[in-house]
C-alpha positions as CSV (number, residue, x, y, z in Angstrom):
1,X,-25.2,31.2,-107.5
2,X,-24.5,31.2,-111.2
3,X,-26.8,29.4,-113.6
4,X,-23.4,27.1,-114.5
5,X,-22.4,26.9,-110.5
6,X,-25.9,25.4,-109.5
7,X,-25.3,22.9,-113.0
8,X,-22.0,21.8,-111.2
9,X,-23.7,21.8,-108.2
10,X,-26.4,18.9,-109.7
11,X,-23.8,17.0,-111.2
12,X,-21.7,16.7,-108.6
13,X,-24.6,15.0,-106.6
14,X,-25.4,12.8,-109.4
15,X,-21.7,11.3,-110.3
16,X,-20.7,11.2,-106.2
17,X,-22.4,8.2,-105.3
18,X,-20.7,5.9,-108.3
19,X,-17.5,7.4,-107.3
20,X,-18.0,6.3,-104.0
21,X,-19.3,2.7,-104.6
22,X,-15.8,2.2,-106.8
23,X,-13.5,4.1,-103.9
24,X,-14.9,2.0,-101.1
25,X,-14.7,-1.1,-103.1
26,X,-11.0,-0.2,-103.6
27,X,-10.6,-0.6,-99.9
28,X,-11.8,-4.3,-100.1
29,X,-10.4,-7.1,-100.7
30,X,-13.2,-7.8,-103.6
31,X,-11.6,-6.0,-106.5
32,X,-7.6,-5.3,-107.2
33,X,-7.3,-1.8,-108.9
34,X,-3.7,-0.1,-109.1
35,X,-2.9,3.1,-108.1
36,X,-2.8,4.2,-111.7
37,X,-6.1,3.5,-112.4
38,X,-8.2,4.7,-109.2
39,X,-6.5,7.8,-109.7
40,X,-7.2,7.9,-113.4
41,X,-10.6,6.9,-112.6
42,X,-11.0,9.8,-109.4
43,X,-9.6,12.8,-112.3
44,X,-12.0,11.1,-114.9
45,X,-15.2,11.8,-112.3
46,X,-14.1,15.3,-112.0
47,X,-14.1,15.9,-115.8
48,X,-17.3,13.9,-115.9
49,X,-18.8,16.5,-113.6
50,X,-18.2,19.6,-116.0
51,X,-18.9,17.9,-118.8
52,X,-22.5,16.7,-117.4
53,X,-23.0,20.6,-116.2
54,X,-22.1,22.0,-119.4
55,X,-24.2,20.0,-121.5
56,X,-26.6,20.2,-119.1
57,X,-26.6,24.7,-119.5
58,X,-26.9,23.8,-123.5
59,X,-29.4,21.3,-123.5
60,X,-31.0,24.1,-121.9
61,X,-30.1,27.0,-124.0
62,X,-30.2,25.1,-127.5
63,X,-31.3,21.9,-128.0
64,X,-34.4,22.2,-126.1
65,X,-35.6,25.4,-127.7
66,X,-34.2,24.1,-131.4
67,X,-36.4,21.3,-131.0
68,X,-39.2,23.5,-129.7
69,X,-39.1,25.8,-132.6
70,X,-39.1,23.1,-135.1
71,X,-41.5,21.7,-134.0
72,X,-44.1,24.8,-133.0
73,X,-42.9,26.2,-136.4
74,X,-43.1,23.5,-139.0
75,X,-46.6,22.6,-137.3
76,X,-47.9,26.4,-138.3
77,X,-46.2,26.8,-141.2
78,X,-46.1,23.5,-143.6
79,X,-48.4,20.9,-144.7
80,X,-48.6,17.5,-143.2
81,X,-46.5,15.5,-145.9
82,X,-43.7,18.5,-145.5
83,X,-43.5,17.6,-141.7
84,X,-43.3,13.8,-142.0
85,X,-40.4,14.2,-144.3
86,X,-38.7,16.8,-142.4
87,X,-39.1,14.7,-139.1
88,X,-37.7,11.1,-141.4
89,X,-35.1,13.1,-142.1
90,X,-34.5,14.5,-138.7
91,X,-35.2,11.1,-137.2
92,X,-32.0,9.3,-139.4
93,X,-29.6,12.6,-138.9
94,X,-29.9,12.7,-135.2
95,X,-29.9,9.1,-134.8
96,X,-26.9,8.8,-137.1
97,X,-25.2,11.8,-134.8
98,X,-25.7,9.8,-131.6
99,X,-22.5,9.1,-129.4
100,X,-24.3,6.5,-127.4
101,X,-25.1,4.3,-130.9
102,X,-21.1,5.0,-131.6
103,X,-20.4,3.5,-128.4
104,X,-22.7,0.0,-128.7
105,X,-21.4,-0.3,-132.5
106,X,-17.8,-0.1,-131.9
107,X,-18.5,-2.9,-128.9
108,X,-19.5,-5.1,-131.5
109,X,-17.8,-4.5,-134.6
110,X,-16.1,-7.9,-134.6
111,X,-19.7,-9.1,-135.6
112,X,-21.2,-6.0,-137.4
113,X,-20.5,-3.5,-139.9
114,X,-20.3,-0.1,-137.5
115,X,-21.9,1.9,-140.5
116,X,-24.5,-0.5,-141.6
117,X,-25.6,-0.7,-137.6
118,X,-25.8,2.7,-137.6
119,X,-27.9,3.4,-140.9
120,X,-30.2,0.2,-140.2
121,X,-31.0,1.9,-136.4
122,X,-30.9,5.7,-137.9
123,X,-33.7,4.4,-140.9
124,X,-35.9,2.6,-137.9
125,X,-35.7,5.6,-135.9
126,X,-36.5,8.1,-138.5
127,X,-39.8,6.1,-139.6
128,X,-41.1,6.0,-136.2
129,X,-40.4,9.5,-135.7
130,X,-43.2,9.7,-138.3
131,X,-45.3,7.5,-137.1
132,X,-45.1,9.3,-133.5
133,X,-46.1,12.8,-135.4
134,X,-48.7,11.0,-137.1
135,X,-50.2,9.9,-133.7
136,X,-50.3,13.5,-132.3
137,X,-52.0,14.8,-135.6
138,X,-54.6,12.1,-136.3
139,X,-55.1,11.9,-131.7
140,X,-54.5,8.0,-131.4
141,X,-54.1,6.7,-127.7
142,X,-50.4,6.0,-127.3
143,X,-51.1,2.6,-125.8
144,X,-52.9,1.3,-128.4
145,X,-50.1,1.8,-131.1
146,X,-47.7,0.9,-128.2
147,X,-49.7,-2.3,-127.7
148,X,-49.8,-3.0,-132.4
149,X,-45.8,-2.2,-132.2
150,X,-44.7,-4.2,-129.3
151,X,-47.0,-7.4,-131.1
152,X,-44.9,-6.8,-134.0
153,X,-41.9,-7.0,-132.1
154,X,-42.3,-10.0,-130.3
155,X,-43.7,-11.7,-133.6
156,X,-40.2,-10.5,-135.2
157,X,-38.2,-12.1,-132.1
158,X,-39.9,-15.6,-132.9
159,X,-38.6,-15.2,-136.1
160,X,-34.9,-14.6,-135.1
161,X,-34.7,-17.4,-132.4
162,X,-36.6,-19.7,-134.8
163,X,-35.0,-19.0,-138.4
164,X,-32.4,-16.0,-137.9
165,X,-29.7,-15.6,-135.5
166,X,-30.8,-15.7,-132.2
167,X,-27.7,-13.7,-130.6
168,X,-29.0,-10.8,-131.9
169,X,-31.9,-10.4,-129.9
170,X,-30.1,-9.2,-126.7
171,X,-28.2,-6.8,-129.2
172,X,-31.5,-5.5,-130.9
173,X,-33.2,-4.8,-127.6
174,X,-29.9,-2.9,-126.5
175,X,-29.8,-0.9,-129.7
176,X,-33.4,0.6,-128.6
177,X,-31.6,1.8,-125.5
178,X,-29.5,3.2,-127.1
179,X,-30.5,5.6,-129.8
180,X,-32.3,7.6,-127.0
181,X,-29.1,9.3,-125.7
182,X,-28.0,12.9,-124.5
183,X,-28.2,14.7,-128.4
184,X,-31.8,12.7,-129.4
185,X,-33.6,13.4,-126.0
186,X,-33.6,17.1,-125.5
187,X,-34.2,17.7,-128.7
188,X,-37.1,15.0,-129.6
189,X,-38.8,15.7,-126.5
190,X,-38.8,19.4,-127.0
191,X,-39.7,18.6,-130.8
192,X,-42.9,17.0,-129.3
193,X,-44.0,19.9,-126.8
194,X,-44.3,21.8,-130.1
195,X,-46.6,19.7,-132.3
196,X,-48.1,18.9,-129.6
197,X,-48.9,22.4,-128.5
198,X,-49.7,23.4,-131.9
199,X,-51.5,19.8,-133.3
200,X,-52.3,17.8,-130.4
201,X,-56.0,19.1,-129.5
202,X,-57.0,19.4,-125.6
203,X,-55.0,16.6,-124.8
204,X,-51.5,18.1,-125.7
205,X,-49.8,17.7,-122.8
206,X,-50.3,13.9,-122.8
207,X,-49.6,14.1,-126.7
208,X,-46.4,15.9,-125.9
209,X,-45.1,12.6,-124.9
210,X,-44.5,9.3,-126.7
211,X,-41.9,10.1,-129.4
212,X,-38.9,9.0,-127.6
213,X,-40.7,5.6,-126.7
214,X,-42.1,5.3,-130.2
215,X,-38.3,5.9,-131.6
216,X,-37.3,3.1,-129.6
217,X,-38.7,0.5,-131.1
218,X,-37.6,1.1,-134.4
219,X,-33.8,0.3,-134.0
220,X,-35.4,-3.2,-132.4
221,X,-37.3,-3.6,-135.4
222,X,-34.5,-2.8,-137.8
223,X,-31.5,-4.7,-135.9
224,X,-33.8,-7.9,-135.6
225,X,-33.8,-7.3,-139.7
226,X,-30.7,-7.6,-139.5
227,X,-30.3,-10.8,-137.8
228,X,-33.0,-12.2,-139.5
229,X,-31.1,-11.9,-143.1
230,X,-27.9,-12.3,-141.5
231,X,-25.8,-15.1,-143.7
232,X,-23.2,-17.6,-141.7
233,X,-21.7,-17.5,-138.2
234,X,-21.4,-14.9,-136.3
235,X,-18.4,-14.7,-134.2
236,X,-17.6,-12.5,-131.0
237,X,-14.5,-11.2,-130.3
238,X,-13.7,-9.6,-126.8
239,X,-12.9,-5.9,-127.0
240,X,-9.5,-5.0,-125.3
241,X,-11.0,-2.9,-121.9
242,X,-7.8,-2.4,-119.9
243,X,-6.9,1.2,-119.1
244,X,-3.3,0.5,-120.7
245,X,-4.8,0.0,-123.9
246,X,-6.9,2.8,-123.8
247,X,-4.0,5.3,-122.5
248,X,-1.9,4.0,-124.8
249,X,-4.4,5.7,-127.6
250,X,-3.1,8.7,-126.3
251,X,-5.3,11.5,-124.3
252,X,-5.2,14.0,-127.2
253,X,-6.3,11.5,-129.7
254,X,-9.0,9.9,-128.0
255,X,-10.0,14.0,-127.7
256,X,-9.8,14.5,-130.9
257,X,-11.7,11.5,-132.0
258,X,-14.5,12.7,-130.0
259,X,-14.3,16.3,-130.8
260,X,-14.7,15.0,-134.3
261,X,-17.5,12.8,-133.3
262,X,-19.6,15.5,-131.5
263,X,-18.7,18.1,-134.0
264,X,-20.5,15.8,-137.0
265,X,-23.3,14.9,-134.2
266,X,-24.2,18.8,-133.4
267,X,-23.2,20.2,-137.3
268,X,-25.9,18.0,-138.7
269,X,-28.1,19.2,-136.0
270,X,-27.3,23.1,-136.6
271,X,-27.3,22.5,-140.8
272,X,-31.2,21.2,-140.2
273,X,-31.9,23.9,-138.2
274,X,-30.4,26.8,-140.0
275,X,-32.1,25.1,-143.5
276,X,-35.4,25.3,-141.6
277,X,-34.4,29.2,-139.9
278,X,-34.2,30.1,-143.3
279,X,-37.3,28.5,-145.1
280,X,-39.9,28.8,-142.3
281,X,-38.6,28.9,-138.6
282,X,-37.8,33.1,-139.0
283,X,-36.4,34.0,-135.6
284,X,-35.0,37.0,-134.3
285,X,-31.0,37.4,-133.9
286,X,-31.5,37.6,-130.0
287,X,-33.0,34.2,-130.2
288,X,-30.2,32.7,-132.8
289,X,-27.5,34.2,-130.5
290,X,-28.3,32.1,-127.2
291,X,-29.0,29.3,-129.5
292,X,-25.3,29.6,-130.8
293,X,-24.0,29.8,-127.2
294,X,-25.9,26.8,-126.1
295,X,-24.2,24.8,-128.7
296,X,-21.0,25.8,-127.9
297,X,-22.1,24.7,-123.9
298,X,-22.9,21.4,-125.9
299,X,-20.2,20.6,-127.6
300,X,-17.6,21.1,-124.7
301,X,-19.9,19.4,-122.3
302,X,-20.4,16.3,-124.6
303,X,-16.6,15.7,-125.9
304,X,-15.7,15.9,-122.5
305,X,-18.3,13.6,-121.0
306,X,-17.7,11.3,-123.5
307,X,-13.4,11.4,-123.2
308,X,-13.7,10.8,-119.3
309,X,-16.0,8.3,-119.6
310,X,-13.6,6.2,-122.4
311,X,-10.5,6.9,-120.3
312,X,-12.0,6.7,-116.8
313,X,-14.8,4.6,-116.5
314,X,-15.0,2.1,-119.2
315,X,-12.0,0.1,-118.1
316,X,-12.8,0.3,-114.6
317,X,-16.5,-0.7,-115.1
318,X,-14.9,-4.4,-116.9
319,X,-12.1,-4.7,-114.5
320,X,-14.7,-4.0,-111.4
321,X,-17.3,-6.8,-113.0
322,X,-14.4,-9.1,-113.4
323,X,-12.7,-9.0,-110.0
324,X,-16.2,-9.0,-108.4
325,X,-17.3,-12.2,-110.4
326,X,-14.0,-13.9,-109.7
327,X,-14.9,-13.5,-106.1
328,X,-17.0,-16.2,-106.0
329,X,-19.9,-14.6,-104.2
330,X,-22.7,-14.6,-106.7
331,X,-25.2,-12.9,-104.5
332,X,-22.6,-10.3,-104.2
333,X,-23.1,-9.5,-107.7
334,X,-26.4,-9.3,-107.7
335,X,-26.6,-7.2,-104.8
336,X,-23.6,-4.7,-106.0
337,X,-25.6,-4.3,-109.6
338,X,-28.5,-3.1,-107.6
339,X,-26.9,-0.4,-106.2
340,X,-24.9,0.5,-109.0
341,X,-27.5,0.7,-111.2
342,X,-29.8,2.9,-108.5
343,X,-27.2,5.7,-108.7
344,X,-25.8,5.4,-112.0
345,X,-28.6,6.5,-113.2
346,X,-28.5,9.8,-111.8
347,X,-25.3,10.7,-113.8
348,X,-27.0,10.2,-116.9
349,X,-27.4,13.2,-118.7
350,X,-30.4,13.0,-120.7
351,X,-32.3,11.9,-117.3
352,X,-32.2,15.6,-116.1
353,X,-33.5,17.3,-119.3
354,X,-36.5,14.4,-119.1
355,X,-37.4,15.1,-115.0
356,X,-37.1,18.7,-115.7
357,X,-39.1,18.5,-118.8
358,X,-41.8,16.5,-117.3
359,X,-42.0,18.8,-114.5
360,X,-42.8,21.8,-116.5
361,X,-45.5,19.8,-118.6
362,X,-47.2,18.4,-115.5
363,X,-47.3,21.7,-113.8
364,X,-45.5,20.1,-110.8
365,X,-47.7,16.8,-110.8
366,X,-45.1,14.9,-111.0
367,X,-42.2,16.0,-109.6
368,X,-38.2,15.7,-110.2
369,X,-37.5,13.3,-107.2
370,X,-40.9,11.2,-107.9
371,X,-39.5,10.7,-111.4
372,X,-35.4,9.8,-110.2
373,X,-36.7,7.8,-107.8
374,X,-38.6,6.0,-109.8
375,X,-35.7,5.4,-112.6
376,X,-33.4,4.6,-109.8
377,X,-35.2,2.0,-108.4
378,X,-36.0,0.9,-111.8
379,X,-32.6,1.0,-113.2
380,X,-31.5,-1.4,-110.1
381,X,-33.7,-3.6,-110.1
382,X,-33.0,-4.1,-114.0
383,X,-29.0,-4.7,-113.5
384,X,-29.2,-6.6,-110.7
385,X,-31.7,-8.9,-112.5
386,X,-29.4,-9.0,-115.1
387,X,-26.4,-9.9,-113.2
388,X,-28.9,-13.1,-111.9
389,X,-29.8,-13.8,-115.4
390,X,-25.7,-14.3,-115.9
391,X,-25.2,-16.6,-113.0
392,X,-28.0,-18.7,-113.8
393,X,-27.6,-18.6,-117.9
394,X,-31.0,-18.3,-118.7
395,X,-32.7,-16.1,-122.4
396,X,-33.2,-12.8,-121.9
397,X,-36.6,-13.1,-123.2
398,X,-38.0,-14.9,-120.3
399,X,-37.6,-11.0,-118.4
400,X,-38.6,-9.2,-121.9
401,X,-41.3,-10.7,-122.2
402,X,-43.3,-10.6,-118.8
403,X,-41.9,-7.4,-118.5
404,X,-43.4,-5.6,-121.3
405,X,-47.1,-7.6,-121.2
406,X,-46.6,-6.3,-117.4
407,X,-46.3,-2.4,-118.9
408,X,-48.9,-2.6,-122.0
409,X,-51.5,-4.2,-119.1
410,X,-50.6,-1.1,-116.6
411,X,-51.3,1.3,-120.0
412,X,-54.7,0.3,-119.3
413,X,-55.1,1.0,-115.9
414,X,-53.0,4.8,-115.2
415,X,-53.8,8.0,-116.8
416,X,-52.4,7.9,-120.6
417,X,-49.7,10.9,-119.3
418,X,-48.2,8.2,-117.1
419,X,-48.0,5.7,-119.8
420,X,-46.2,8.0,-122.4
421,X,-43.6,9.4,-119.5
422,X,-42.5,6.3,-118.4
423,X,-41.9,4.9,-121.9
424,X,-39.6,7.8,-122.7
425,X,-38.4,7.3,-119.4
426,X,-37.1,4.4,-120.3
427,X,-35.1,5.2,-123.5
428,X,-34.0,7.9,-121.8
429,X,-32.5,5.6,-118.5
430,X,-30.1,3.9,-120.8
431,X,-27.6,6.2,-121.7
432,X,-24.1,7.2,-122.4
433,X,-22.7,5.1,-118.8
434,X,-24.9,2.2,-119.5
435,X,-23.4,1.8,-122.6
436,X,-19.3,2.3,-121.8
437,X,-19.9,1.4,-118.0
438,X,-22.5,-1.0,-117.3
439,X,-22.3,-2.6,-120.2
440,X,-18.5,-3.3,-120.5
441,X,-18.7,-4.1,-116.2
442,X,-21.7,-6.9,-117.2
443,X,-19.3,-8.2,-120.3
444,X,-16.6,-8.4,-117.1
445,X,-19.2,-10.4,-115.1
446,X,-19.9,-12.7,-117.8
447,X,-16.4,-13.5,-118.8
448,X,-15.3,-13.8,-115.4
449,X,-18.0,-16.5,-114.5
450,X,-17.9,-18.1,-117.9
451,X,-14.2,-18.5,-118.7
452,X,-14.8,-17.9,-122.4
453,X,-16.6,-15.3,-124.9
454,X,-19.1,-17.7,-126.3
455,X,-21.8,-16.5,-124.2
456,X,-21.3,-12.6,-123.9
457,X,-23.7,-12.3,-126.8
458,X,-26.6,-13.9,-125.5
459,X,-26.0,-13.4,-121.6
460,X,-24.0,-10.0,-121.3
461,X,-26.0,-7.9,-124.1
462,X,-29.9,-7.1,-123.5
463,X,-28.4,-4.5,-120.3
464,X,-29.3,-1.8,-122.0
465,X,-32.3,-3.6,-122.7
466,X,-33.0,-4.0,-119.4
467,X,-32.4,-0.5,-118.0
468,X,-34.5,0.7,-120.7
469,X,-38.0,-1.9,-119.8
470,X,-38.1,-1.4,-116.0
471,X,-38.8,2.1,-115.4
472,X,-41.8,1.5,-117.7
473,X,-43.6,-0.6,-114.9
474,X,-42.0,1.4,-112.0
475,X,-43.1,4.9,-113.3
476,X,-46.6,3.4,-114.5
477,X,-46.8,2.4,-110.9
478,X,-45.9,5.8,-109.7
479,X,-49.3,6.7,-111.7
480,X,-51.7,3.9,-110.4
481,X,-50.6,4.6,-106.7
482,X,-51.2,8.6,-107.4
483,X,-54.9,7.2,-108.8
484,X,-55.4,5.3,-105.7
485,X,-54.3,7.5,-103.0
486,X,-57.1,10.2,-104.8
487,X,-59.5,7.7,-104.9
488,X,-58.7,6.7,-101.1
489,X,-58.6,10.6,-100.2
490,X,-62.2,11.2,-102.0
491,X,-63.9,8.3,-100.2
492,X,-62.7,9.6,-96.9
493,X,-63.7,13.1,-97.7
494,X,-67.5,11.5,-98.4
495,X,-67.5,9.4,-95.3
496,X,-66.8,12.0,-93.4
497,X,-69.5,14.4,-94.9
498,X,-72.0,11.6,-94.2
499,X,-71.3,10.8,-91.0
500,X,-71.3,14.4,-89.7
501,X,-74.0,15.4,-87.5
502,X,-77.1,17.9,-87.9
503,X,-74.7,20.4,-85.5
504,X,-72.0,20.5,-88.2
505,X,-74.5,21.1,-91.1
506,X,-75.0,24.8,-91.3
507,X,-78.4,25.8,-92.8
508,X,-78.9,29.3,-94.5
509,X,-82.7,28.5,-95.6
């Protein structure tokens, strides 16, 4: 099988199960979709599938080794004031090339400026890409700055709720979620591996980790800025979700807008890295060449991804929240975000490109299907959560909270390569579907149950948020059970040496 046939093969396993959740649910009397729309939604999955595979084949063949070579390269080459501007600038220009930011912003423009959303998160980002490369170089344990940066955070949060605008803290934890997307993931993680391998000393594998979890707390940071110097009221207005609307745009021009999107996202990418090919970077044409490909595989893969899931799956995931809420059955949504959220993420893109990626570092250790199942459980637990959270109206903070004190404490207790995977694993769970399918299915959910728009603010955002804190304690578990079966298999191994008898004890004196 071909490198792209086994690609399709992967995706096709990953996007079946949400198409089959949505197809049986058709056949219920629990949600109302027209003909129309399921079969909009059915041809929508099949683009979804190539556009997953081929981004998938140039994540492999470009963004991962751009990132590698930058990284490897600047580390050998410059001095250490030369990389920390190069990876500021990097930092803003990926995050600014994001489709997944795009997504959130244009959710909420009714209450924020898109633009000054996306330079606020693109300036947090880029800083604590530094700060990230400055924890490689100088060795710090990821935990501890984890432990100084999430102390901040919650210090900032007080100040919202107390003297800002407290309906943007649900928005600032989602905009963490989602500046880790498809475009920042390969190419920050693979970033990593080389200043790691280069800078980070005997503990470079572990090193090789962290970046995506310490970029995720800067767009907190700088949205809750935002809200906390935020002047009047803020008003929310309902986006129009219904595939009609979204037809009516027109096929070709919702493909052109994201052609244009993911053209500005990968040419700000490929300017960087032919200004650093030429200044320090140095490699050979063969190299270049199956970079170039790999882009191409990119580009094709991510404006179709991102057009199938506008057409397809946005306006299903609100009208499937919606008619599910209206049914009266709250434990039914609980239960059905569960198991959406388990396999949903497995169609994430940037999910692959971290299991496979953590494979190869861990020389097997932790494997692909430890890892997904891991997020999946994660991920479900999160949404499902959150679907509680709406029926019973309660602050997002009261999960945020425990939750993270829960994953700092575990930092201290599992091996620090378990920490810094499962806080890039989660950045790296909330991606493009959470944002334009969860996300607009939860905003369903809340209006449905609520009757008005008041509370999507405070109730519906902080998803993202969610998918993004739960794999922290699930894949931190993963870790402590790993120590503890050791520990159990070492005593055993003891016992059993000192309870054997003098016949088993072979003597060579």
């Amino acid at each position: 099988m071909t490198t792209l046939g086994k690609k399709l093969m992967e995706a096709t396993v990953s996007v079946a199960p949400v198409v089959a959740i949505v197809i049986l649910l058709n056949f219920t009397p629990l949600v109302d979709f027209s003909a129309n729309e399921i079969t909009v939604f059915i041809v929508s999955a099949l683009f979804l599938v190539l556009g997953i595979s081929l981004f998938n084949l140039g994540a492999d063949l470009a963004m991962t080794p751009m990132g590698d070579h930058i990284g490897a390269g600047l580390s050998k080459t410059a001095k250490l004031p030369v990389i920390l501007a190069v990876c500021f600038l990097m930092g803003m220009l990926i995050t600014v090339a994001e489709p997944d930011l795009s997504v959130l912003s244009g959710q909420v423009s009714s209450i924020l400026n898109g633009t000054a959303l996306i330079v606020f998160v693109g300036v947090g980002v880029g800083l604590f890409l530094v700060l990230a490369v400055v924890r490689i170089v100088t060795k710090r344990p990821l935990s501890m700055m984890l432990l100084l940066f999430y102390m901040l955070l919650f210090m900032l949060t007080s100040l919202v709720a107390v003297g800002g605008h407290g309906n943007f803290l649900a928005l600032a934890f989602d905009s963490g979620g989602v500046t880790t997307g498809p475009i920042t993931v390969p190419f920050i993680m693979a970033f990593g591996v080389g200043i790691a391998m280069t800078l980070g000393g005997k503990n470079a594998r572990e090193n090789s980790f962290g970046l995506i979890a310490l970029c995720s707390v800067g767009p907190i940071i700088a949205v809750m800025a935002m809200g906390i110097f935020a002047k009047g009221e803020i008003s929310y207005e309902l986006p129009d979700y219904s595939m009609e609307s979204t037809l009516s745009l027109g096929i070709f021009n919702i493909l052109l807008h994201k052609t244009k999107e993911v053209l500005i996202a990968i040419g700000l990418v490929s300017v960087f890295f032919i200004i650093l090919q030429f200044t320090c970077l140095k490699l050979p044409k063969k190299k270049l060449l199956q970079i170039g490909v790999g882009i191409i595989y990119t580009v094709l893969g991510l404006v179709i991804f991102l057009t199938a899931v506008e057409i397809g799956f946005m306006p299903i995931g609100y009208k499937l929240g919606g008619d599910l809420a209206s049914s009266g059955h709250e434990w039914l949504v609980v239960l059905f975000g569960f198991a959406i959220g388990a396999v949903v993420v497995l169609a994430e893109p940037a999910v692959h490109v971290l299991n496979r990626q953590v494979e190869q570092i861990t020389d097997g250790m932790v494997s692909k299907r430890s890892m997904m199942i891991a997020l999946s459980v994660g991920v479900g637990l999160s949404i499902g959560l959150s679907m509680l959270r709406i029926a019973l109206g309660f602050n997002i903070l009261y999960y945020l909270i425990p939750g993270y004190f829960i994953s700092l404490a575990l930092s201290f207790f599992v091996p620090g390569l378990y920490t810094a995977i499962a806080f890039d694993s989660g950045g790296v769970a909330s991606g493009p579907l959470t944002s334009s399918f969860i996300l607009p299915m939860t905003i369903g959910v809340c209006f449905a149950m609520n009757g008005n728009v008041d509370s999507i603010m405070t109730d519906a955002f902080g998803i993202v948020a969610m998918v993004a804190m739960t794999p922290l304690i699930t894949i931190q578990l993963l870790g402590f059970r790993a120590i503890m079966k050791k520990k159990v298999s070492e005593k055993a191994a003891l016992r059993r040496i000192l309870n054997a008898d003098d016949e088993q004890i072979i003597s060579f004196m």
